[in-house]
N, CA, C and O atoms as a printed pandas DataFrame, in Angstrom:
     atom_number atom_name residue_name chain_id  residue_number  x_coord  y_coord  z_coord
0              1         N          UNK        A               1    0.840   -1.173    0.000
1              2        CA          UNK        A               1    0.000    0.000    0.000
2              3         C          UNK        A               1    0.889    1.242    0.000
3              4         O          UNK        A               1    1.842    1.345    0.773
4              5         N          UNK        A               2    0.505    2.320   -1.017
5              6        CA          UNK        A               2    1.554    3.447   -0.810
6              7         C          UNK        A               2    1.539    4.086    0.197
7              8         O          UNK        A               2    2.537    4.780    0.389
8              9         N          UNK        A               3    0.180    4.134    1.475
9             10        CA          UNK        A               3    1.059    4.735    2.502
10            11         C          UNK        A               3    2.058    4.126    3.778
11            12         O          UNK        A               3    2.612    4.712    4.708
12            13         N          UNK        A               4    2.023    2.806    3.411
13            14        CA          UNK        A               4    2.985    2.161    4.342
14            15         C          UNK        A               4    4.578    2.974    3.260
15            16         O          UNK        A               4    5.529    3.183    4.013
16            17         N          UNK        A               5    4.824    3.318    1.984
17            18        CA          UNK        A               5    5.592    3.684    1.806
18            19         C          UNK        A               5    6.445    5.063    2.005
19            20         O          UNK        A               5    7.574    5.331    1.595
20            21         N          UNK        A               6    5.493    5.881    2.804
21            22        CA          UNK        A               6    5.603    7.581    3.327
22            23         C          UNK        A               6    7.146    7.762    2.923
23            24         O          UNK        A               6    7.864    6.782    3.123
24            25         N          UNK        A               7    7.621    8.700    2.476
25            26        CA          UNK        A               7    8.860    8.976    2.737
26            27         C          UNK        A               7    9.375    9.712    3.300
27            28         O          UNK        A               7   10.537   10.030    3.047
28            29         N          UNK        A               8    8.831   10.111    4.039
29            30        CA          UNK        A               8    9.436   10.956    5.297
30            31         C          UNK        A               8    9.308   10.502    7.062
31            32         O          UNK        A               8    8.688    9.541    7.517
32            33         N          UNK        A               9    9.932   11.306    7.656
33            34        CA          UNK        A               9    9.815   10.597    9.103
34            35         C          UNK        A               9    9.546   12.373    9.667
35            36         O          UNK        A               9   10.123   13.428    9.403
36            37         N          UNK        A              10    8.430   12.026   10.506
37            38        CA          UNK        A              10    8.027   13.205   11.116
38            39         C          UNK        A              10    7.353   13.069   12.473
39            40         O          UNK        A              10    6.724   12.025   12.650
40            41         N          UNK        A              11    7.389   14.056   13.563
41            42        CA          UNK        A              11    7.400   14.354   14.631
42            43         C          UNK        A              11    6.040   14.811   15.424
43            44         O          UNK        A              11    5.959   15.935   15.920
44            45         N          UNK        A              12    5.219   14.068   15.488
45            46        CA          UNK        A              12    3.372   15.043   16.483
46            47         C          UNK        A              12    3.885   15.300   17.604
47            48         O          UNK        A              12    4.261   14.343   18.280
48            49         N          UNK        A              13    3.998   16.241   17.961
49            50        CA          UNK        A              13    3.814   17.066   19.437
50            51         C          UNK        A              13    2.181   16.867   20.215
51            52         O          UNK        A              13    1.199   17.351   19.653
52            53         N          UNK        A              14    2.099   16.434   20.977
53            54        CA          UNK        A              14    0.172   16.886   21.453
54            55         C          UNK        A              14    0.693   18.097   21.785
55            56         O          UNK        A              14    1.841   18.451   22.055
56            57         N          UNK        A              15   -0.665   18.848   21.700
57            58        CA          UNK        A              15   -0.865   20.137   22.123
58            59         C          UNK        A              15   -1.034   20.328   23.411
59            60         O          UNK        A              15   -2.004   19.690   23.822
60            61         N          UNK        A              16   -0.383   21.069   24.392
61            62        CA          UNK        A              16   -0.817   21.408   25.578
62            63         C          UNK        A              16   -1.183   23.243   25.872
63            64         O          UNK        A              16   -0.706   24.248   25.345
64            65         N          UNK        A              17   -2.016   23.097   26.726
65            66        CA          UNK        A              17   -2.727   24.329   26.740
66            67         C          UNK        A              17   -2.287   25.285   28.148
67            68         O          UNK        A              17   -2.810   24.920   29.201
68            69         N          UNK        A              18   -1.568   26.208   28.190
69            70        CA          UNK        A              18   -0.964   26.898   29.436
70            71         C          UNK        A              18   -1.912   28.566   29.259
71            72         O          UNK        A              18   -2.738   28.966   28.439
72            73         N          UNK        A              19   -1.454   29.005   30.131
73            74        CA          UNK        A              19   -1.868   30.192   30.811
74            75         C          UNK        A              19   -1.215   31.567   29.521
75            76         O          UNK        A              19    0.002   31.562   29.338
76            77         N          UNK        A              20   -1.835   32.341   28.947
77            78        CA          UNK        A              20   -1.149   33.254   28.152
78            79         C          UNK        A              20   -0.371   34.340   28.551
79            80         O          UNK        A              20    0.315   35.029   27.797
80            81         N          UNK        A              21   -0.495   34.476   29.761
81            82        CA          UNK        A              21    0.536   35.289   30.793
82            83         C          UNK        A              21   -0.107   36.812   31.123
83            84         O          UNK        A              21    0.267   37.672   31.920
84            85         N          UNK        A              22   -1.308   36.778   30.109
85            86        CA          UNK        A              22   -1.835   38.178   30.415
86            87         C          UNK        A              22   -3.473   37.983   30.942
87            88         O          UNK        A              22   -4.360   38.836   30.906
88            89         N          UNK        A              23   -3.548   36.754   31.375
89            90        CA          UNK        A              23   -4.910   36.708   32.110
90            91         C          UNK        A              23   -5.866   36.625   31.396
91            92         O          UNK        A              23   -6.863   36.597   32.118
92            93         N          UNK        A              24   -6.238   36.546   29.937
93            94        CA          UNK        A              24   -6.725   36.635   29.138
94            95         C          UNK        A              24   -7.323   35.073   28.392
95            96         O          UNK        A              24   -8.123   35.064   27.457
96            97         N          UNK        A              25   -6.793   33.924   28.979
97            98        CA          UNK        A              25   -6.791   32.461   28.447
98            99         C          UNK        A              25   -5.662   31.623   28.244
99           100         O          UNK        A              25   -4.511   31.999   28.468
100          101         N          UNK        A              26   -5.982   30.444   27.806
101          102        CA          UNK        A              26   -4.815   29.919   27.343
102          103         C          UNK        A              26   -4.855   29.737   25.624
103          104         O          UNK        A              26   -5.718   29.810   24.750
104          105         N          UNK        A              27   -3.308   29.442   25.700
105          106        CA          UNK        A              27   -2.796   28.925   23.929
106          107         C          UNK        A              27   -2.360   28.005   24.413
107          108         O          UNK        A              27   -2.218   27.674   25.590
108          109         N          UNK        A              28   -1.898   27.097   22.585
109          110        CA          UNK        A              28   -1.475   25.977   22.627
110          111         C          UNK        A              28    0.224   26.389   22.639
111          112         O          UNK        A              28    0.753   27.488   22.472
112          113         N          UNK        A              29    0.833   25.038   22.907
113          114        CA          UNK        A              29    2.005   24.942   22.795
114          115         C          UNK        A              29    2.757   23.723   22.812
115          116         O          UNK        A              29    2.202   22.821   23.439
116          117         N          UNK        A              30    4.161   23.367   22.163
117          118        CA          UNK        A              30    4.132   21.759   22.044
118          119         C          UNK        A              30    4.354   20.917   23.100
119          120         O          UNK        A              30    5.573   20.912   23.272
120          121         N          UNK        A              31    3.738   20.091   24.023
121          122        CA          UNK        A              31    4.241   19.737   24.646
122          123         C          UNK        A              31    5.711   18.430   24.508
123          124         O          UNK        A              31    6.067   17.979   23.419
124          125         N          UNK        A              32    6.171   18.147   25.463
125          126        CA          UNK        A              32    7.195   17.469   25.125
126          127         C          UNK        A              32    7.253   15.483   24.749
127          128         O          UNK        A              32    8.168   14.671   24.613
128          129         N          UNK        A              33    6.248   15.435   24.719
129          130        CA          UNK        A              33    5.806   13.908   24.447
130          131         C          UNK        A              33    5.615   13.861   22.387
131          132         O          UNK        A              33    5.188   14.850   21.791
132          133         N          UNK        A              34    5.852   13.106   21.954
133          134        CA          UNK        A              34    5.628   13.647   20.588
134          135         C          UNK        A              34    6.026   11.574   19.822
135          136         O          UNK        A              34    6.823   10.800   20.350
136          137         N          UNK        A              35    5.331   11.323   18.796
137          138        CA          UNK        A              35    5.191   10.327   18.084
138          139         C          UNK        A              35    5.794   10.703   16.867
139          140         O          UNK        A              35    5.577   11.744   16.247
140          141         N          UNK        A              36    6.769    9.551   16.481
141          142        CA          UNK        A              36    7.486    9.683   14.851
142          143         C          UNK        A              36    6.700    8.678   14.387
143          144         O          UNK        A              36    6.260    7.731   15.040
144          145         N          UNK        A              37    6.537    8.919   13.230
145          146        CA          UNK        A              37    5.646    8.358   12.120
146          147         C          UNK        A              37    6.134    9.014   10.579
147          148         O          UNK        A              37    6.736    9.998   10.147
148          149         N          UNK        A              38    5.450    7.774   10.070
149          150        CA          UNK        A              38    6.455    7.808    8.539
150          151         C          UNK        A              38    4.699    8.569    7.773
151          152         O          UNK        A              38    3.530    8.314    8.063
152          153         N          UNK        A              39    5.443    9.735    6.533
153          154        CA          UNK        A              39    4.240   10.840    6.151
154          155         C          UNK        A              39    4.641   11.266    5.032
155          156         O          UNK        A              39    5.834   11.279    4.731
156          157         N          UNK        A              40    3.692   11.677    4.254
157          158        CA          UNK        A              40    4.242   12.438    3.066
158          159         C          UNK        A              40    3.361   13.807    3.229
159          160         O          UNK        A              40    2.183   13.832    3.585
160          161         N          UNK        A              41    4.235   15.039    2.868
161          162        CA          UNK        A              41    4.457   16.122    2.969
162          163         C          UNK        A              41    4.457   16.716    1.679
163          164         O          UNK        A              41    5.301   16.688    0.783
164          165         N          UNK        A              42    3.161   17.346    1.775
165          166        CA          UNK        A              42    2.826   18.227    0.376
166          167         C          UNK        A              42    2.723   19.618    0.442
167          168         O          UNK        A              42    2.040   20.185    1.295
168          169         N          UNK        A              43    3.597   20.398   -0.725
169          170        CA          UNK        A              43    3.123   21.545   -0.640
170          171         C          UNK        A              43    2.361   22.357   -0.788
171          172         O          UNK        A              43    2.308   22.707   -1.967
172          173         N          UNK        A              44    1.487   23.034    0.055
173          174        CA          UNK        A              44    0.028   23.363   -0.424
174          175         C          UNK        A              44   -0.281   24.930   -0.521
175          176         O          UNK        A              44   -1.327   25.388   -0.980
176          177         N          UNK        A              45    0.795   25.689   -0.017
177          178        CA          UNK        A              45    0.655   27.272   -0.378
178          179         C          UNK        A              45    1.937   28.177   -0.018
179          180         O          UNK        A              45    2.710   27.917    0.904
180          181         N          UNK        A              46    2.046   29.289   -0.891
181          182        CA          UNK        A              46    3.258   29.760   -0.628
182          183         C          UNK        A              46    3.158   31.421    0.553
183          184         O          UNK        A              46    2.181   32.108    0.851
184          185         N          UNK        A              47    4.226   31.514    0.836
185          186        CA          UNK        A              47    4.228   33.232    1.770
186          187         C          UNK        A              47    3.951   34.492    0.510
187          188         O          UNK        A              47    4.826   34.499   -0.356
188          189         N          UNK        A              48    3.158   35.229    0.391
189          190        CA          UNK        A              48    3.131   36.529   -0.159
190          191         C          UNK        A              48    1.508   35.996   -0.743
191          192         O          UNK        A              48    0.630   35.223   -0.358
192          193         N          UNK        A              49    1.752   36.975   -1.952
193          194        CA          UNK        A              49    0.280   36.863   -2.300
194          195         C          UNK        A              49    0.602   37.419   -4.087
195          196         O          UNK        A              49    1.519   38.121   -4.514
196          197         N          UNK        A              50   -0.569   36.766   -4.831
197          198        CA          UNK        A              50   -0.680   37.026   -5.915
198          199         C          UNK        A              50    0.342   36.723   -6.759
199          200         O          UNK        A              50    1.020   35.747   -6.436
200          201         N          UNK        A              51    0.739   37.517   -8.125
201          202        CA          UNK        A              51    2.049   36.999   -9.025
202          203         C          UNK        A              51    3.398   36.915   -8.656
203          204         O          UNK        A              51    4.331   36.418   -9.287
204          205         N          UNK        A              52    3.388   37.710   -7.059
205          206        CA          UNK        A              52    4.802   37.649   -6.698
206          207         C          UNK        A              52    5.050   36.046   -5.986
207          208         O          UNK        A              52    6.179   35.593   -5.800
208          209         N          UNK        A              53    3.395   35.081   -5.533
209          210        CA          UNK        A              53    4.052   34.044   -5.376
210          211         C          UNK        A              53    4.463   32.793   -6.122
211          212         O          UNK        A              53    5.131   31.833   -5.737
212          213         N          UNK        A              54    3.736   33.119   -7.608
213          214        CA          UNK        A              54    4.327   32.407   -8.226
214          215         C          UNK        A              54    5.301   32.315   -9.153
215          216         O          UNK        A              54    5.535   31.343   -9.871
216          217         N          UNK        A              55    6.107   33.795   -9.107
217          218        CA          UNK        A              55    7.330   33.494   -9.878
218          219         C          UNK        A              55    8.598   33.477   -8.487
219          220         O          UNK        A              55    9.823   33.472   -8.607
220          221         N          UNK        A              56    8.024   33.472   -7.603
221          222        CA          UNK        A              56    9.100   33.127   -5.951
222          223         C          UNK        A              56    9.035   31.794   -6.310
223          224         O          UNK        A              56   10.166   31.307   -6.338
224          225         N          UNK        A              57    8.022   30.887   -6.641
225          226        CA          UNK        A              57    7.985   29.438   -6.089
226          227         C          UNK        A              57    8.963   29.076   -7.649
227          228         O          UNK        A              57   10.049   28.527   -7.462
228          229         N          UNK        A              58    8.725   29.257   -8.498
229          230        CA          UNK        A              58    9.444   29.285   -9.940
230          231         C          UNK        A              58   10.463   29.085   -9.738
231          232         O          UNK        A              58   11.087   28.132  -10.205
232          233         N          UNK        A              59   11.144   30.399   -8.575
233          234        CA          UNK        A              59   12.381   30.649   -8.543
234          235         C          UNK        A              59   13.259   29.962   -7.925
235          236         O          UNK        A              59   14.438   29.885   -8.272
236          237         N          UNK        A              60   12.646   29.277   -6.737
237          238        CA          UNK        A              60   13.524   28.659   -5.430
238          239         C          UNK        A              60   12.770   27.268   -4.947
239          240         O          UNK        A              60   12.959   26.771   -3.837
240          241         N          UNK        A              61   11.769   26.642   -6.087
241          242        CA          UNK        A              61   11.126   25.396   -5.603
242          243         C          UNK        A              61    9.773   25.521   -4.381
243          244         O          UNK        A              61    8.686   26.006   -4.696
244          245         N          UNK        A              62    9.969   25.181   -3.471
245          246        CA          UNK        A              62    8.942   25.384   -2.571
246          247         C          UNK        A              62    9.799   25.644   -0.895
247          248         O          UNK        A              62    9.360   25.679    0.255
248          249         N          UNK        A              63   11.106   25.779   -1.447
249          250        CA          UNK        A              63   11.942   26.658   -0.023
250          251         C          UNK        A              63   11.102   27.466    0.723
251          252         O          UNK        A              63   11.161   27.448    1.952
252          253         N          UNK        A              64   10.043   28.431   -0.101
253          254        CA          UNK        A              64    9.115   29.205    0.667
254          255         C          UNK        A              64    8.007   29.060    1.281
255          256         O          UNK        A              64    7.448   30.016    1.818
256          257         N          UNK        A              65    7.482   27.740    1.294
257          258        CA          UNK        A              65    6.347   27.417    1.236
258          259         C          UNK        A              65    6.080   27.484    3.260
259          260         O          UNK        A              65    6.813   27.105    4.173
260          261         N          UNK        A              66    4.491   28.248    3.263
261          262        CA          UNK        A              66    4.547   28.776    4.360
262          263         C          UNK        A              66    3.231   27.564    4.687
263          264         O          UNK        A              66    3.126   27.414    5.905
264          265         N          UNK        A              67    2.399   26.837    4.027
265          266        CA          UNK        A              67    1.733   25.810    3.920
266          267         C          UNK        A              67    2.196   24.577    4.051
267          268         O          UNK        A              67    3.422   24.514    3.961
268          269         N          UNK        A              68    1.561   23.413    4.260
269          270        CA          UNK        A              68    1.789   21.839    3.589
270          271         C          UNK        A              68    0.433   20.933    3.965
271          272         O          UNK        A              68   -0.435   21.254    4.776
272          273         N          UNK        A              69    0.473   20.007    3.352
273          274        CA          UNK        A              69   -0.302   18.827    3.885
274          275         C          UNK        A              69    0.131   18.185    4.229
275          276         O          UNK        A              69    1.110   17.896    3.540
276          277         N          UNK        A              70   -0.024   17.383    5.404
277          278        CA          UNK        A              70    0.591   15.789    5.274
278          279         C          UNK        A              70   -0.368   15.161    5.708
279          280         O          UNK        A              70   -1.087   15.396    6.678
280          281         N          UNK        A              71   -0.389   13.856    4.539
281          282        CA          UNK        A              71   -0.775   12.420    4.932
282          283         C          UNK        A              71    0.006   11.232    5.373
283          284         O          UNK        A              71    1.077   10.698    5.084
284          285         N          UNK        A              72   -1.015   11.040    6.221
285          286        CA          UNK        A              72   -0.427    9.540    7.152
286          287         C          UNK        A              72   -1.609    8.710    7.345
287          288         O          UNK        A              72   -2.834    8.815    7.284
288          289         N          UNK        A              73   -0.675    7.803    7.614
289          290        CA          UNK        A              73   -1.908    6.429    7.576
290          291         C          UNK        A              73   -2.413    6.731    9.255
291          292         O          UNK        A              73   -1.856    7.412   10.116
292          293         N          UNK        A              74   -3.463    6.073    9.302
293          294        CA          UNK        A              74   -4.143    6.278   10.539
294          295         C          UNK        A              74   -3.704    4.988   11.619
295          296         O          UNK        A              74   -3.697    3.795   11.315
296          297         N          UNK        A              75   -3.397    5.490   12.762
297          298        CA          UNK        A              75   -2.855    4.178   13.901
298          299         C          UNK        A              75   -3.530    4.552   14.829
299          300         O          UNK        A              75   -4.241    5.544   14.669
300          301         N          UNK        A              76   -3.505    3.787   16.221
301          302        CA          UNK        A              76   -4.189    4.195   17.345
302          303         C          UNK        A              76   -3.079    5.327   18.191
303          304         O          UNK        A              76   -3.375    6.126   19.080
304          305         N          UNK        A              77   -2.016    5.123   17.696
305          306        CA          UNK        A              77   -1.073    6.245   18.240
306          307         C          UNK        A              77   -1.120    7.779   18.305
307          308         O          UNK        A              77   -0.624    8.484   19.184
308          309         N          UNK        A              78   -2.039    8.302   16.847
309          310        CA          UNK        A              78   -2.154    9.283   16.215
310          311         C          UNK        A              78   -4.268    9.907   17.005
311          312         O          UNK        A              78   -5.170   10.492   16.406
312          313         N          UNK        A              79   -4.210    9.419   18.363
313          314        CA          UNK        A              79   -5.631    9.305   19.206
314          315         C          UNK        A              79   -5.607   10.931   19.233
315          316         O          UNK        A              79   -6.565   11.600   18.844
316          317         N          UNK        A              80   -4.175   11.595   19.832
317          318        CA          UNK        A              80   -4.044   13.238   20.342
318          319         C          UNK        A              80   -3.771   14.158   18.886
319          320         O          UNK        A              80   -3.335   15.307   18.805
320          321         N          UNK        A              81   -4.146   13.324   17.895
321          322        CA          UNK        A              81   -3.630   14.551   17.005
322          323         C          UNK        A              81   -4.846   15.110   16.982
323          324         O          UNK        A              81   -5.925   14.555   17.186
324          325         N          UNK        A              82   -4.561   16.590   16.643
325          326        CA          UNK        A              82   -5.434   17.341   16.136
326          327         C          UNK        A              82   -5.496   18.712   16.060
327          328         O          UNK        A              82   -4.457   19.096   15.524
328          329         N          UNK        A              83   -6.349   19.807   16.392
329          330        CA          UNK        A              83   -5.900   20.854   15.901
330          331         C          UNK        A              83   -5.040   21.540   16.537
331          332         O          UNK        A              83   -5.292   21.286   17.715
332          333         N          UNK        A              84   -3.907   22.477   16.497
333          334        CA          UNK        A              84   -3.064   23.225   17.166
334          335         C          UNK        A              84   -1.984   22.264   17.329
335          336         O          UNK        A              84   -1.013   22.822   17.838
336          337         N          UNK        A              85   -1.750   20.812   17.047
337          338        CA          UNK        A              85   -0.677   20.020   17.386
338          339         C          UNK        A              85    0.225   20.683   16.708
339          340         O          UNK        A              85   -0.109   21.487   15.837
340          341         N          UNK        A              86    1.890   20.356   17.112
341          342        CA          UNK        A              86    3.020   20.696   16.381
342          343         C          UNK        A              86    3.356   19.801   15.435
343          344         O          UNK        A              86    2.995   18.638   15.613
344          345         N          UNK        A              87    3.977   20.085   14.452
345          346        CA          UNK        A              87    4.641   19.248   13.536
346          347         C          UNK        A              87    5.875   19.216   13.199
347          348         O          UNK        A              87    6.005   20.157   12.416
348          349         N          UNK        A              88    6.648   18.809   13.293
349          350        CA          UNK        A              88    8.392   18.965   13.377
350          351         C          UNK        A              88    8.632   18.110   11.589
351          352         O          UNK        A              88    8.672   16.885   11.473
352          353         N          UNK        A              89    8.724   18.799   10.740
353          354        CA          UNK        A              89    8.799   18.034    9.267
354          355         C          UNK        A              89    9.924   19.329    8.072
355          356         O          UNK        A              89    9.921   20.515    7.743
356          357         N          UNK        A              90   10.616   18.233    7.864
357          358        CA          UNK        A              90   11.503   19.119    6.736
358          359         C          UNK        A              90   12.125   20.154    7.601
359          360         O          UNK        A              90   12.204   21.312    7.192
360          361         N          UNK        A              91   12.671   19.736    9.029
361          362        CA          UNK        A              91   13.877   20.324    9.666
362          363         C          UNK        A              91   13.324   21.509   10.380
363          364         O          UNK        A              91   14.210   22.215   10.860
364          365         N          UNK        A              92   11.881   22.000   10.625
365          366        CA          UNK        A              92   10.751   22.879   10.557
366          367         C          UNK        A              92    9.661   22.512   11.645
367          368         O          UNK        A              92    9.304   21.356   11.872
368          369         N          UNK        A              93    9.108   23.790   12.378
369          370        CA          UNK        A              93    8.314   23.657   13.042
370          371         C          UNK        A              93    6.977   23.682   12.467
371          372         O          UNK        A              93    7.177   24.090   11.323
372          373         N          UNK        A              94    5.742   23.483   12.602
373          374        CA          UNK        A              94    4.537   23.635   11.331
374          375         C          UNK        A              94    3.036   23.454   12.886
375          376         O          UNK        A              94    3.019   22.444   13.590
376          377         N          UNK        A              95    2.401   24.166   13.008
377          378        CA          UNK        A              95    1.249   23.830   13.504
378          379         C          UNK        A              95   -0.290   23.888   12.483
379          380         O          UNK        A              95   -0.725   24.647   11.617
380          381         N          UNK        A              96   -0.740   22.696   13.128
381          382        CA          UNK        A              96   -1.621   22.188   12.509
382          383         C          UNK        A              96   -2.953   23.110   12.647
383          384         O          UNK        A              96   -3.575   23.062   13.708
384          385         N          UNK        A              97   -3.350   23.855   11.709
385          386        CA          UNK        A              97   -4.734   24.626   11.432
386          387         C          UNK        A              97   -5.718   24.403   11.168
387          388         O          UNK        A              97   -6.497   25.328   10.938
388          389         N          UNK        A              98   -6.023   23.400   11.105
389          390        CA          UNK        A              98   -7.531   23.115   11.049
390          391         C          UNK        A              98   -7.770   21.541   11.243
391          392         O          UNK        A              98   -6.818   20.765   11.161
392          393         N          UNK        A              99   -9.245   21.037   11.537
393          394        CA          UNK        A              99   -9.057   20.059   12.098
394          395         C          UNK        A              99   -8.632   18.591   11.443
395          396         O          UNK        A              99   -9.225   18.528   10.366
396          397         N          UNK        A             100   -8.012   17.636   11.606
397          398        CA          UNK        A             100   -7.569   16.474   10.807
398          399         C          UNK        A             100   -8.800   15.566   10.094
399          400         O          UNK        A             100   -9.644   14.975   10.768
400          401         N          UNK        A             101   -8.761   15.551    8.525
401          402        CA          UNK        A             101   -9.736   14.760    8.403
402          403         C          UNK        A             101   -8.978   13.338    7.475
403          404         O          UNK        A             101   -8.063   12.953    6.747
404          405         N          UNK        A             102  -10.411   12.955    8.323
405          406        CA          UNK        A             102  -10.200   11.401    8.342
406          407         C          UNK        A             102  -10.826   11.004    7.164
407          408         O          UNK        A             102  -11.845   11.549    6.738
408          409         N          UNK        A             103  -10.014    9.683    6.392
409          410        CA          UNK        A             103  -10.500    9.470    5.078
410          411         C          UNK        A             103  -10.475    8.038    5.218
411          412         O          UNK        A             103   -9.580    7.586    5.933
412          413         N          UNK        A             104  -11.568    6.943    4.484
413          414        CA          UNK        A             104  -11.224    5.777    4.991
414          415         C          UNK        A             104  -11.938    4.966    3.479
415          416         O          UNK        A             104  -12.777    5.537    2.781
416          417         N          UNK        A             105  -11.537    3.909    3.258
417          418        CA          UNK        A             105  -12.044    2.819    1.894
418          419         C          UNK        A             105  -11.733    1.866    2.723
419          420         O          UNK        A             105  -10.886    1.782    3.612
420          421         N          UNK        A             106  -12.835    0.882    2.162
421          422        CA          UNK        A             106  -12.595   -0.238    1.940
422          423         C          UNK        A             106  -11.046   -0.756    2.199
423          424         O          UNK        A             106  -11.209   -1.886    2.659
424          425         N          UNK        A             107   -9.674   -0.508    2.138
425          426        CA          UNK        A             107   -8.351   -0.718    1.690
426          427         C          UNK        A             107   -7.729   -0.252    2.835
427          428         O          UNK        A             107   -7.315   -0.863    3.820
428          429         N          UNK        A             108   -7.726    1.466    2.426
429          430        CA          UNK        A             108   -7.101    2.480    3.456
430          431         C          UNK        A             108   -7.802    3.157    4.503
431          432         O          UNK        A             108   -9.018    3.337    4.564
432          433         N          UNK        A             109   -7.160    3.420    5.105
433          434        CA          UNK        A             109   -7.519    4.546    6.507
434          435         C          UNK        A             109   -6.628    5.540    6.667
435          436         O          UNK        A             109   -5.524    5.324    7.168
436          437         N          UNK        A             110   -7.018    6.747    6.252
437          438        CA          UNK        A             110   -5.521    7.812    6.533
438          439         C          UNK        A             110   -6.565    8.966    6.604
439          440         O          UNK        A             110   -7.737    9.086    6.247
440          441         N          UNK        A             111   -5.508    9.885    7.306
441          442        CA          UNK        A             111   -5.566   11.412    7.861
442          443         C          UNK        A             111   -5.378   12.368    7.151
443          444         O          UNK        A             111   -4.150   12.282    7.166
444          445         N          UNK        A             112   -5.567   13.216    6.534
445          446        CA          UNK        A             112   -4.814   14.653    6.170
446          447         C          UNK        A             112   -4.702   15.856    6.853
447          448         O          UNK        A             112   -5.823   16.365    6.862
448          449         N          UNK        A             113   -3.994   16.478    7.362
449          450        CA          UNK        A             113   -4.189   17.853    7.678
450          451         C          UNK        A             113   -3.436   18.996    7.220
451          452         O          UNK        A             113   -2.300   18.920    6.751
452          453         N          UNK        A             114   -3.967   19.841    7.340
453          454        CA          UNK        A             114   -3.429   21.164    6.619
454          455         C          UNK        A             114   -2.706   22.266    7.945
455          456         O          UNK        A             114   -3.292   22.782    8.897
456          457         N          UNK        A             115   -1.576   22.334    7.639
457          458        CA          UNK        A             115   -0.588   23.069    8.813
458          459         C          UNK        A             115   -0.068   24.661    7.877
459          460         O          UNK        A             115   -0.225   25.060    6.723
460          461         N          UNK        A             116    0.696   25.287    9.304
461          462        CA          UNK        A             116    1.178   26.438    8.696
462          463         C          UNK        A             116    2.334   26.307    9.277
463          464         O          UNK        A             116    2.649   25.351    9.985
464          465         N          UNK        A             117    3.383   27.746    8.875
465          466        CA          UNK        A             117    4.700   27.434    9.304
466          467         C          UNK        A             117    4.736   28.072   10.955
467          468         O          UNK        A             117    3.885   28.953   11.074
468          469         N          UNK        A             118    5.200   27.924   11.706
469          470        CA          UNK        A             118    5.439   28.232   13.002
470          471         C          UNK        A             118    6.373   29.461   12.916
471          472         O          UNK        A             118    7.544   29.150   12.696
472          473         N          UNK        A             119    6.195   30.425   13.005
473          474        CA          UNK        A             119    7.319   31.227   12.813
474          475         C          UNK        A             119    7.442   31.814   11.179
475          476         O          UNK        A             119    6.535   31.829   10.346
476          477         N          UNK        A             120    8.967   32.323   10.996
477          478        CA          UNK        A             120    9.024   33.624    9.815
478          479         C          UNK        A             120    9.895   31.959    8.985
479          480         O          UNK        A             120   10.477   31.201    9.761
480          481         N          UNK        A             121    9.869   31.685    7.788
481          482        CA          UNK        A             121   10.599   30.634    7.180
482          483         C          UNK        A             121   11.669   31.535    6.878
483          484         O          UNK        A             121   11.672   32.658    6.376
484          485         N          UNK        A             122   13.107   30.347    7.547
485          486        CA          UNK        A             122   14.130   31.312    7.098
486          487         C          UNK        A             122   15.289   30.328    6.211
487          488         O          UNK        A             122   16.281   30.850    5.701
């Protein structure tokens, strides 16, 4: 099955939820427990906007890419993923934006979610 073949090895953080320091609620943040799992990593949008991002992506591949997807096959390991988790992929921090959906046949069972970059890509 091609997703037992993922080619990448990547990192879930669960999300843990602390105090925002101004009394106001909490945010997420990664906690330190985190699952490697094998994923493929797609690029799904770039930093800027309009024609300047597609002669950037032209220019330098997807170095810029402030988006991705990744799919993974679904395990019982993958119970805490979900929205706000961290993603540690392509040497990169990435939190996950919206919620993970689940896709399933007859065959397969896998996840997709759509992340952003954590920070300025440098």
């Amino acid at each position: 099955m091609i997703l037992d073949k993922a080619n990448e090895t990547i990192r879930i953080f669960e999300a843990q939820w602390v105090d925002d320091g101004y009394g106001g609620g909490q945010s997420p943040v990664a906690g330190s427990k985190f699952i490697e799992v094998k994923a493929f990593v797609l690029p799904t949008g770039f930093a800027g906007a309009g024609w300047a991002v597609n002669s950037r992506a032209a220019q330098q591949g997807w170095a810029d890419t402030a988006r991705i997807t990744i799919v993974v096959k679904l395990t019982k390991t993958l119970k805490d993923f979900g929205e706000w988790s961290r993603i540690e992929a392509q040497g990169q921090l990435w939190t996950v934006v919206d919620h993970p959906r689940r896709w399933r046949t007859r065959r397969v069972d896998f996840v997709t979610v759509l992340c952003e970059l954590k920070g300025d890509a440098a």
